[in-house]
N, C-alpha and C positions, 0 to 999 in steps of 0.2 A: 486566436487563443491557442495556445503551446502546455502540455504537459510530458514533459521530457522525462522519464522514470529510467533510471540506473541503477546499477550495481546486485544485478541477476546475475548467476552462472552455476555452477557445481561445487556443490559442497557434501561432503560425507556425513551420514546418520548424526547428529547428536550437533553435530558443529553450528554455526553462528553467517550469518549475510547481514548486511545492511542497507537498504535499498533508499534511495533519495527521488525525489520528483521535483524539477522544477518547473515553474507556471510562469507564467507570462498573459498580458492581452485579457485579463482579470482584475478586479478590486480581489485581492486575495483576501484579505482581512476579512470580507462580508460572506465567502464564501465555506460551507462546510467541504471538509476535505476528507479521501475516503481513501484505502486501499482495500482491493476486491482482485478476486482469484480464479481463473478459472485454467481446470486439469482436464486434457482430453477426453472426450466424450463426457464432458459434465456441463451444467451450468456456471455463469459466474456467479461465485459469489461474496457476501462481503467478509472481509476480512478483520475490520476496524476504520473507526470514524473520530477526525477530533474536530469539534464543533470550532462555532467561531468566539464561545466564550472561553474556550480551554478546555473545556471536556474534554474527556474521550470515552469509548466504547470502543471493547474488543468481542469476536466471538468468544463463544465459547471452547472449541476447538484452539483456540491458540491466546488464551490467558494464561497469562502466568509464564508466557515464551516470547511473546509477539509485543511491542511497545512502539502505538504512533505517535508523534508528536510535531508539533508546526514550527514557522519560524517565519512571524508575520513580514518581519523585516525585511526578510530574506526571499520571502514567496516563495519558500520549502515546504514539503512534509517529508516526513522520513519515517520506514519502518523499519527496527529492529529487533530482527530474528533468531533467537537462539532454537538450544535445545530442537534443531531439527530434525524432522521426521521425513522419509518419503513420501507419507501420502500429503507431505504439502508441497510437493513438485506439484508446478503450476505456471501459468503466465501472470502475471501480479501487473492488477493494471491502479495504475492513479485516478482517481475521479474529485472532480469539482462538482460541488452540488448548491445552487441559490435558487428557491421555489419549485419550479417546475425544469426547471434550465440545469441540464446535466451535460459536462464537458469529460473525455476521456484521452487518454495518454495513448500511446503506442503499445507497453507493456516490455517487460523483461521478463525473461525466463527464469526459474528457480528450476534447478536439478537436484534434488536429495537422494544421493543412493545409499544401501544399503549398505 
């Protein structure tokens, strides 16, 4: 199992990233799919989730900025980032989620400065 997550790096206050994950070595389609965040000395945590019907759920912290969304076809997920902030410098990890069985990415960095 492979989740390949791109498209971290530095970006300035207010600006925009868009980060991609691809999967492999998964029935993608049965799987809920998740990006989760964690910033030095923090936990990780979640960031948004789009189910396997289409759903999705975002936190609260980045509604209205943050948009995930899937691509069965494709076995992507993608989050798109505006309106950034520093305190969501982080490492942005991908996660597959079916019952109990949780797969995880390598992660990319997001840099927001000031």
């Amino acid at each position: 199992v492979q989740l390949q997550a791109s498209g971290g790096g530095l970006v300035q206050a207010g600006g925009s990233l868009n980060l991609s994950c691809a999967v492999s070595g998964i029935i993608f389609s049965m799987h809920g799919m998740g990006w989760y965040r964690q910033a030095p000395g923090q936990q990780r945590e979640l960031v948004a989730r789009a189910f396997t019907d289409g759903s999705t759920n975002h936190a609260n912290f980045v509604k209205g900025r943050f948009t995930i969304s899937r691509d069965n076809a494709k076995n992507m997920v993608y989050l798109q980032m505006s309106s950034l902030k520093p305190e969501d410098t982080a490492v942005y990890y991908c996660n597959a989620h079916l019952r109990q069985r949780d797969y995880w990415g390598q992660g990319t960095l997001v840099t927001v400065s000031s």
